[in-house]
C-alpha positions as semicolon CSV with decimal commas, in nm:
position;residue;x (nm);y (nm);z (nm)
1;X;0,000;0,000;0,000
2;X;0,144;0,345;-0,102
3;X;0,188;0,608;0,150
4;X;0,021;0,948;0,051
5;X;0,055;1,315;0,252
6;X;-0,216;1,425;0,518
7;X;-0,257;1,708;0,229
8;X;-0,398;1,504;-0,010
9;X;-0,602;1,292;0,220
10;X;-0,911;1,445;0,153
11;X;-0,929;1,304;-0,174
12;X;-0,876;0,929;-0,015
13;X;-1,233;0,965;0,204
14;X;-1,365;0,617;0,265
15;X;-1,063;0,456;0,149
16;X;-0,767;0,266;0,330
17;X;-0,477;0,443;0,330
18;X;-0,125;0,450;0,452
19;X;-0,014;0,764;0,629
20;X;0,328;0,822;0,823
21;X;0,444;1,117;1,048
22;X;0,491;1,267;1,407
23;X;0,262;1,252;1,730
24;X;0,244;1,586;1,887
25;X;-0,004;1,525;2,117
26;X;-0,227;1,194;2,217
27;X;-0,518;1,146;2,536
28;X;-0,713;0,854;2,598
29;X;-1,113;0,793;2,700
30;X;-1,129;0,466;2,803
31;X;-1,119;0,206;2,536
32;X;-1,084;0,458;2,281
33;X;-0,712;0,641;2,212
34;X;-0,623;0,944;1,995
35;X;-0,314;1,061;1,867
36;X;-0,269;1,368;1,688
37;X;-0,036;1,344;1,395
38;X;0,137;1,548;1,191
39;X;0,377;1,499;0,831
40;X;0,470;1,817;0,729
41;X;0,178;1,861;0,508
42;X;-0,112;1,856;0,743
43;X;-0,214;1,721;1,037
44;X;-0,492;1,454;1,125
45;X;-0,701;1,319;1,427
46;X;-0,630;0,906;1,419
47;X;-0,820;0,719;1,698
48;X;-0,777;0,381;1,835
49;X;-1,044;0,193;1,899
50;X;-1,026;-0,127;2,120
51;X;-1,366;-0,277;1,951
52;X;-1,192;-0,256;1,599
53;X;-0,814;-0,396;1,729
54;X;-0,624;-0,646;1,828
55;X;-0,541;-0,619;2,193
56;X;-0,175;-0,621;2,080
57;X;-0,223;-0,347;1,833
58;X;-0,455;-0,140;2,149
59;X;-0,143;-0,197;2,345
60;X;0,107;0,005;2,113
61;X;-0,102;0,353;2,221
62;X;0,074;0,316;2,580
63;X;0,426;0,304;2,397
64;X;0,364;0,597;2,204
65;X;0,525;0,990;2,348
66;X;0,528;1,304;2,227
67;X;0,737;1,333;1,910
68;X;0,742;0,955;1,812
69;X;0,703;0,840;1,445
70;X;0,456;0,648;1,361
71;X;0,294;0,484;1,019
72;X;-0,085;0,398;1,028
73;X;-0,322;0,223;0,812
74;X;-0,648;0,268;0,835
75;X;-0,944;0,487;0,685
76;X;-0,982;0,871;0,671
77;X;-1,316;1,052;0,713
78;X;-1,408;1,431;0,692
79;X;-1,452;1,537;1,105
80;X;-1,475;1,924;1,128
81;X;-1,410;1,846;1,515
82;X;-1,087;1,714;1,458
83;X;-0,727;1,888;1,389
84;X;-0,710;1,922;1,038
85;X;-1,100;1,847;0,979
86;X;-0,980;1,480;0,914
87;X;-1,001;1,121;1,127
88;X;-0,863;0,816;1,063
89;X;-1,004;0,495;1,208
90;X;-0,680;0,348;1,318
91;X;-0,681;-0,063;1,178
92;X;-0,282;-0,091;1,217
93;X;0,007;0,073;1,396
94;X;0,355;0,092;1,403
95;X;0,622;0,244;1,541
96;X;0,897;0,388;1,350
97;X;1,136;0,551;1,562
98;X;1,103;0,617;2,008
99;X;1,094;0,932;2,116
100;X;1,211;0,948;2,505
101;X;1,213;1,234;2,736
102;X;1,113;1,484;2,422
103;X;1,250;1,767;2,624
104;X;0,972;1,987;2,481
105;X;0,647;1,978;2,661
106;X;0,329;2,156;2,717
107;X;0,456;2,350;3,032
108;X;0,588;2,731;2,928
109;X;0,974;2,695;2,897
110;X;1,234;2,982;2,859
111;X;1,350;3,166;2,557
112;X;1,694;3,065;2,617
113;X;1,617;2,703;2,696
114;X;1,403;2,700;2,367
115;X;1,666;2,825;2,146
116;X;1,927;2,544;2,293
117;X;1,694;2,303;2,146
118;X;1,587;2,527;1,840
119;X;1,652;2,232;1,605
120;X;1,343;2,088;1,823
121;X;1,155;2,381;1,904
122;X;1,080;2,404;1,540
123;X;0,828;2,177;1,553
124;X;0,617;2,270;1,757
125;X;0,251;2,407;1,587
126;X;0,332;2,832;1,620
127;X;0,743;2,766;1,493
128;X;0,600;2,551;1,140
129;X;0,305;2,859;1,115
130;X;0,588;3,108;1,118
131;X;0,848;2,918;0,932
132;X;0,555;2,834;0,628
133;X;0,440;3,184;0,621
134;X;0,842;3,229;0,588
135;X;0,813;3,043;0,271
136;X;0,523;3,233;0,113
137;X;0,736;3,563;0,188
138;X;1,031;3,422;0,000
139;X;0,795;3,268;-0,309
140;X;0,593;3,566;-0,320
141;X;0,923;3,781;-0,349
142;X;1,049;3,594;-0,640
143;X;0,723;3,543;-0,839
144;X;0,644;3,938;-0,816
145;X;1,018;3,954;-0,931
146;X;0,992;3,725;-1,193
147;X;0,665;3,777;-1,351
148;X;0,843;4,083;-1,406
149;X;1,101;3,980;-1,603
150;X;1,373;3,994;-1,334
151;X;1,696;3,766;-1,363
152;X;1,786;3,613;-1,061
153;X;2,199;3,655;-1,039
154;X;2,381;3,496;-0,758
155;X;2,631;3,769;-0,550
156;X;2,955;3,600;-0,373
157;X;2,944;3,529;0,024
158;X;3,333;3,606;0,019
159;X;3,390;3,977;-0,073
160;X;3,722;4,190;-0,106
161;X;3,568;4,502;0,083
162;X;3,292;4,694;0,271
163;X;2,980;4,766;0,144
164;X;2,770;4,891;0,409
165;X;3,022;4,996;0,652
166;X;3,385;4,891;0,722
167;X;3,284;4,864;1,122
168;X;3,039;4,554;1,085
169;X;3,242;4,321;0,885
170;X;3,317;3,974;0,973
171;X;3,662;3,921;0,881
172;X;3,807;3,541;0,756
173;X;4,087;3,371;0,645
174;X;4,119;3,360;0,279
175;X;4,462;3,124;0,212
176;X;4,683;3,386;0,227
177;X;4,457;3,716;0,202
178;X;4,114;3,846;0,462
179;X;3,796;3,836;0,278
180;X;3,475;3,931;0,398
181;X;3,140;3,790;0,464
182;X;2,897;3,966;0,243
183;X;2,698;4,219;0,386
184;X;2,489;4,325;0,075
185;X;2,471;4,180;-0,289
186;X;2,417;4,485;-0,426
187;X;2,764;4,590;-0,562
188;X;2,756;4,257;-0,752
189;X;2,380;4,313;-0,831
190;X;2,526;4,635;-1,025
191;X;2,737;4,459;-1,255
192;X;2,490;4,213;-1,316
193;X;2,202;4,485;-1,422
194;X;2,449;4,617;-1,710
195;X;2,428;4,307;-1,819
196;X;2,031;4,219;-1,830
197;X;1,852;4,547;-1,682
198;X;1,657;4,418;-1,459
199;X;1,813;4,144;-1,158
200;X;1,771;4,068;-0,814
201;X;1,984;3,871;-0,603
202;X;1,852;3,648;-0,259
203;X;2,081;3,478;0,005
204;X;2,242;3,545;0,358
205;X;2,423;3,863;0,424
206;X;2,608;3,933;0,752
207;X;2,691;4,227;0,981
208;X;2,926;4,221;1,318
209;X;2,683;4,462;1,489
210;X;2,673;4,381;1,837
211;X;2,299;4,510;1,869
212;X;2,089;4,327;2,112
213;X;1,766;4,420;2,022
214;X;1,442;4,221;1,901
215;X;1,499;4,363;1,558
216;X;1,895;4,226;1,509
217;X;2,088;3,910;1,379
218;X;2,417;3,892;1,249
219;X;2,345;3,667;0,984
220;X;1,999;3,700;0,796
221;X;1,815;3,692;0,463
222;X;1,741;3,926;0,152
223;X;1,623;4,003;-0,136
224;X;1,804;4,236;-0,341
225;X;1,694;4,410;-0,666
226;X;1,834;4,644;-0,914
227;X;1,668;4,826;-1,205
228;X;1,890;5,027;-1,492
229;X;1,704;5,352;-1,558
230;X;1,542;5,370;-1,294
231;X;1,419;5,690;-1,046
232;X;1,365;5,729;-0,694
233;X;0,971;5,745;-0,703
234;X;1,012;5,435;-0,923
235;X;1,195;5,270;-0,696
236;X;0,960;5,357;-0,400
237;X;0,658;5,274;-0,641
238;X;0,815;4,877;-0,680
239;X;0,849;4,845;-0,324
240;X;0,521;4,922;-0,211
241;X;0,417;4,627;-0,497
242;X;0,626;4,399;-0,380
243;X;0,517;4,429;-0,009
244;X;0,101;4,470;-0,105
245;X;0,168;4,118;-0,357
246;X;0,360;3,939;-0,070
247;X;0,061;4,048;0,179
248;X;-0,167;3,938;-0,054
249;X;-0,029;3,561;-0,118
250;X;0,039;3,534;0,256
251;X;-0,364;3,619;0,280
252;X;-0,425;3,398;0,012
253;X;-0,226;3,090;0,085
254;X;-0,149;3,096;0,475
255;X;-0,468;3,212;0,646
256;X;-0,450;2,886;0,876
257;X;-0,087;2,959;0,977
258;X;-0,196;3,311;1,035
259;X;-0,502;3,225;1,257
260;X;-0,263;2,970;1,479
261;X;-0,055;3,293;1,521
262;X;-0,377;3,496;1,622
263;X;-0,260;3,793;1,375
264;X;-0,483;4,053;1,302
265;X;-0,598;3,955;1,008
266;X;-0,817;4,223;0,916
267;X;-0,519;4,457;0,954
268;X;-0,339;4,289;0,669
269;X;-0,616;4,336;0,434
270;X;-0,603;4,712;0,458
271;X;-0,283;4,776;0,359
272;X;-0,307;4,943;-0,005
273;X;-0,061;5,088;-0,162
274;X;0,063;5,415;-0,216
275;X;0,207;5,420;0,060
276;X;0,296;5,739;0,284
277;X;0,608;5,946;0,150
278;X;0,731;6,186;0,405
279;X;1,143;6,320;0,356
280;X;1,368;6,281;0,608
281;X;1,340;6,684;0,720
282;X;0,987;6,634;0,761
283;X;1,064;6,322;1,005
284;X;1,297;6,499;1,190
285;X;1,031;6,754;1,234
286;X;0,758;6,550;1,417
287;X;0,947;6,352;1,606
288;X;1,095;6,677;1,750
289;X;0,744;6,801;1,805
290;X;0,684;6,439;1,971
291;X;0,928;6,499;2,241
292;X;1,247;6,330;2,070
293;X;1,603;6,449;2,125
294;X;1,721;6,385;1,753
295;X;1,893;6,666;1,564
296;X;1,913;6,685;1,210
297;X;2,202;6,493;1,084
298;X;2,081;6,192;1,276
299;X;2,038;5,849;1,202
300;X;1,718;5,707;1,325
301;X;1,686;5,453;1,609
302;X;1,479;5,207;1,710
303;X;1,287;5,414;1,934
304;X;1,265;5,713;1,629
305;X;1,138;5,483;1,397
306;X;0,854;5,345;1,604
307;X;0,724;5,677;1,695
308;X;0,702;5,798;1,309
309;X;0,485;5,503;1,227
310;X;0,240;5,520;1,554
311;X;-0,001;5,689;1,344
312;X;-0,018;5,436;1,027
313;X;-0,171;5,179;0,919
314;X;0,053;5,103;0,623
315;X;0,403;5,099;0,596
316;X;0,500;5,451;0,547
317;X;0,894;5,569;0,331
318;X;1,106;5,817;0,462
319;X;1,331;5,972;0,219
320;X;1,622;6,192;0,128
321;X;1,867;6,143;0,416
322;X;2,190;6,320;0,489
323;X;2,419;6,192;0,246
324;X;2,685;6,199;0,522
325;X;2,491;5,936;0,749
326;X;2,451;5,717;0,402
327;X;2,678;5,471;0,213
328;X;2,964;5,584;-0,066
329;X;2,789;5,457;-0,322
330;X;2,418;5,653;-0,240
331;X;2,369;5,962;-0,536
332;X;2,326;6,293;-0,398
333;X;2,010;6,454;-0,477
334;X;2,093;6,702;-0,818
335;X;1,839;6,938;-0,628
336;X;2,056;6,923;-0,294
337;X;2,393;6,748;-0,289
338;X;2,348;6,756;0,114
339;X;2,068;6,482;0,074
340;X;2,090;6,132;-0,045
341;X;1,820;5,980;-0,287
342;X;1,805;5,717;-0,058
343;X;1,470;5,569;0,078
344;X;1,387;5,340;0,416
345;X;1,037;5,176;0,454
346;X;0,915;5,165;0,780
347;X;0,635;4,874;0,895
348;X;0,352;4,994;1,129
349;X;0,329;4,842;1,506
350;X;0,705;4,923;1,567
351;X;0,886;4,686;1,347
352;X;1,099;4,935;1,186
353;X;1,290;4,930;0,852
354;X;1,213;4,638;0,648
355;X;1,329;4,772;0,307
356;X;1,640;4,999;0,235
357;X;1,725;5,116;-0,106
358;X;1,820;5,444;-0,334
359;X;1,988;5,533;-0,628
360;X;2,335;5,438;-0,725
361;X;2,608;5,712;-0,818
362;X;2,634;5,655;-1,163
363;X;2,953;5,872;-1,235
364;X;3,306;5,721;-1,204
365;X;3,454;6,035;-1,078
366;X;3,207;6,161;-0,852
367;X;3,194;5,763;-0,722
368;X;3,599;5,816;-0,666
369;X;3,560;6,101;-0,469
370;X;3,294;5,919;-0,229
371;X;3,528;5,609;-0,195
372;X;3,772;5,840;-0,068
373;X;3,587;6,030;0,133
374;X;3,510;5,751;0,315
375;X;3,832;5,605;0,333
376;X;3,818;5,302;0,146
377;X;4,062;5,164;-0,058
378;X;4,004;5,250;-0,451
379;X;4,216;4,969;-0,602
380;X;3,941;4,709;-0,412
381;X;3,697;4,931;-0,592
382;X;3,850;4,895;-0,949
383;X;3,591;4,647;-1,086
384;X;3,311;4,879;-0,923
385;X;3,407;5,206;-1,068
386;X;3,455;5,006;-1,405
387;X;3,119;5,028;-1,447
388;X;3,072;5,378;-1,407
389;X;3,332;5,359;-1,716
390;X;3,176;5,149;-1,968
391;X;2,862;5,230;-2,038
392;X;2,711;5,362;-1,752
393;X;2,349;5,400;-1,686
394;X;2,115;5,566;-1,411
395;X;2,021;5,264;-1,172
396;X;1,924;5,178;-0,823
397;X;1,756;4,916;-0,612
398;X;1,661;4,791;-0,244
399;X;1,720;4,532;0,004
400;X;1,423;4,357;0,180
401;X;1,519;4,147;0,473
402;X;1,310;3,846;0,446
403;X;1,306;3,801;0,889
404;X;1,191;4,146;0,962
405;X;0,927;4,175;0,680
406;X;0,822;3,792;0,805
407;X;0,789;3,920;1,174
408;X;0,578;4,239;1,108
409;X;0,344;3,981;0,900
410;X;0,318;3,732;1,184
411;X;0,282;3,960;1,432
412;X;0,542;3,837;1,650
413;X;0,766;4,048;1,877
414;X;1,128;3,895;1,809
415;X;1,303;3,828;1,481
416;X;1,476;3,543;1,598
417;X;1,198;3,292;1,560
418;X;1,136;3,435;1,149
419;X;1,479;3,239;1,098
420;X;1,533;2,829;1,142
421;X;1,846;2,897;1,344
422;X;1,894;3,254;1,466
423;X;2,270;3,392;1,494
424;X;2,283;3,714;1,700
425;X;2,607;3,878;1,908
426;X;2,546;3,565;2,177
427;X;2,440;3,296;2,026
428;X;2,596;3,041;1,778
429;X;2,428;2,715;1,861
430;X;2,327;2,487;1,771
C-alpha cells in the first residue's frame, strides 16, 4: 500500500490508506485512544479503537510519546471536530522511531532554553506557522520579481571590501589574504544589471553589529533588486508592490498559519498601496514636536522609527537622508547634494525598517571622490568604478530582509523565531 501526505487525504475519504508522520499530542477515554499526527503537510485526528483492534495493536497507544514516528493504516473521514478536519479509524500501527524524554512539553519553557533546542523547538505548531508563512514571503518575493522579467543573479558570500560599513564586517581567512562575509549583494547586483537590466539577487548577508535588540541578527536573509534607468519614485513605487503582492499571497495561501498565530488579520487586508512618503526633514520635524532628542544629521533609532509610524496603518517611506549618514555609493540629490536619494520603509506596530534602497552614483569620478571620502581603498573598488566607465546607466535598487518583513506579517515580537536557526552577538548554537 502506497503512503500518501495528510494534504492530499481528503481526496482518499472512505478509502484505506497508509499515512506516516509525528505525534504531537495523544489522550485517551477509556477504550478509545487518539493521537494527533502530523507529516509536514497537514495534520490529522487518528483514533484507536479497542472494539476494531487487536489487543496487541490497542497496546502500542501506551508506547507511544510526544514526538514519536509512527505509520498507520487505516481509513480517513471528513470530522470538522478534529485537527485538520480529518479522522482516521486506526486498523494498524507501528512504530517507526522512540521518542524518550522529548525535552519539549506543554509546560511554558524559557526563551533561552528554547533556542538550545531550536533544532526541536521548530516543531512545535506556532514555529511551522511562522516558518511556512516564511516560505510564502520568500515565493511571493520571487514570483512578483519574476513575472516581471527579473533575472535572478547569484552575488559572492566572500567579498574583497565593505559595502555597508567597514565597522560591521566579519573578517576570515582567505589562504593567504582576509575576505569578507557579504553584507549586501548589491555591488555585484550592479554589474549584473548592465548586463540584463533588470536582476535581483537572494541569500544570507552578515553584519558584526553587536545590537541586542528584538529587531537584530548577524546573519539573515534578503532580497536584493536592481533596475537600470530607474528613479527614486520608481523605486519607492516597486516596493510598495512587492510588499502589497507578498501580503496578498500570505492572505491567500497561509490564512490557517496566520489564525494559529492569532494575527490581526483584518489589519493585513487594509494595507493598499501608495504608501505614505514623508522626507527625512519632515521626520525629523515630528518627532521633535513628539518629544524626541534627535537633531538633524541623525540616524534614526529604534525608538525614532517606532514613533514615526504610531499613526499608520501602512508601511509609510522616509526619504532623502543626509548623504553623510549614508553609504559611498548613495547619489546625492541634483536638487541638494546635502541629501541622499536614498529611501527606508518603515512597517507599522514598531517593526521598523524592512526595506532599504536608493539610487546608485552613476559617475566614475564623482563615485571616486565618495570612496575616498570615506576612506576606502580604490584599487578594491576597481571592478566597481569600471562600471561607471563602460557604459554607464542611471540605476538603483533595495534590500528587503526576508526576517523582519516575516515578523511584522506574523505579528510576532522577536526576529529570531522568522529564521530556522537565529545567529545574534550571543548565540551560535546549535
Amino acid at each position: 500500500m502506497e503512503k500518501i501526505w495528510l494534504s492530499d487525504i481528503a481526496s482518499h475519504y472512505g478509502k484505506k490508506v497508509k499515512i506516516s508522520g509525528w505525534v504531537f499530542n495523544k489522550r485517551s477515554s477509556g477504550k478509545i485512544k487518539f493521537l494527533l499526527v502530523r507529516d509536514g503537510s497537514g495534520v490529522c485526528q487518528a483514533v484507536l479503537s479497542k472494539f476494531d483492534v487487536s489487543e496487541e495493536i490497542f497496546s502500542k497507544h501506551e508506547n507511544i510519546s510526544l514526538e514519536t514516528s509512527v505509520e498507520i493504516i487505516g481509513t480517513p473521514k471528513h470530522e470538522p471536530r478534529a485537527a485538520g478536519n480529518t479522522e482516521i479509524l486506526i486498523e494498524d500501527i507501528n512504530i517507526i522511531g522512540m521518542s524518550e524524554n522529548y525535552p519539549i512539553g506543554k509546560k511554558e519553557h524559557g526563551v533561552e532554553f528554547l533556542l538550545d533546542n531550536r533544532h526541536l523547538w521548530l516543531r512545535s505548531t506556532q514555529q511551522r506557522a511562522i516558518m511556512k508563512i516564511r516560505h510564502e514571503v520568500i515565493k511571493a518575493s520571487r514570483d512578483f520579481l519574476n513575472n516581471l522579467g527579473f533575472i535572478n543573479m547569484d552575488s559572492p558570500i566572500f567579498t574583497p571590501s565593505a559595502c555597508e560599513g567597514t565597522t560591521t564586517l566579519f573578517p576570515v581567512e582567505y589562504f593567504d589574504k582576509t575576505a569578507y562575509l557579504s553584507q549586501s549583494g548589491q555591488l555585484y547586483n550592479e554589474a549584473h544589471v548592465m548586463a540584463h537590466g533588470k536582476v535581483y539577487c537572494f541569500g544570507p548577508v552578515f553584519r558584526a553589529e553587536k545590537s541586542k535588540t528584538r529587531r537584530h541578527l548577524t546573519e539573515f536573509w534578503q532580497i536584493e533588486p536592481e533596475i537600470a534607468w530607474i528613479n527614486l519614485e520608481q523605486n519607492m513605487e516597486l516596493q510598495e508592490q512587492m510588499v502589497c503582492y507578498i501580503i496578498k499571497s500570505v492572505l491567500d495561501n497561509r490564512m490557517n498559519e496566520l489564525e494559529i498565530l492569532e494575527r490581526d488579520i483584518d489589519f493585513l487586508k487594509n494595507i493598499k498601496a501608495p504608501f505614505p512618503r514623508i522626507s527625512y526633514t519632515e521626520a525629523v520635524e515630528i518627532l521633535q514636536k513628539k518629544g524626541s532628542e534627535i537633531k538633524w544629521g541623525d540616524d534614526f533609532g529604534a525608538p525614532d522609527e517606532t514613533i514615526l509610524v504610531q499613526e499608520f496603518k501602512t508601511p509609510i517611506f522616509v526619504h532623502r537622508f543626509p548623504i553623510k549618514i549614508k553609504a559611498f555609493y548613495m547619489k546625492p540629490d541634483p536638487e541638494n547634494p546635502e541629501l541622499a536619494l536614498g529611501v527606508d520603509m518603515l512597517a507599522p506596530e514598531g517593526y521598523g525598517e524592512i526595506i532599504g534602497g536608493g539610487i546608485r552614483i552613476d559617475d566614475k569620478n564623482q563615485l571616486l571622490d565618495k570612496i575616498h571620502e570615506h576612506n576606502l581603498d580604490p584599487a578594491t573598488f576597481k571592478w566597481y568604478l569600471d562600471l561607471r566607465e563602460f557604459g554607464s546607466v542611471p540605476h538603483g535598487g533595495f534590500g528587503m530582509g526576508i526576517e523582519r518583513t516575516v515578523a511584522w506579517i506574523c505579528g510576532i515580537s522577536h526576529i529570531r523565531e522568522t529564521i530556522p536557526f537565529p545567529r545574534t552577538i550571543y548565540r551560535l548554537e546549535p
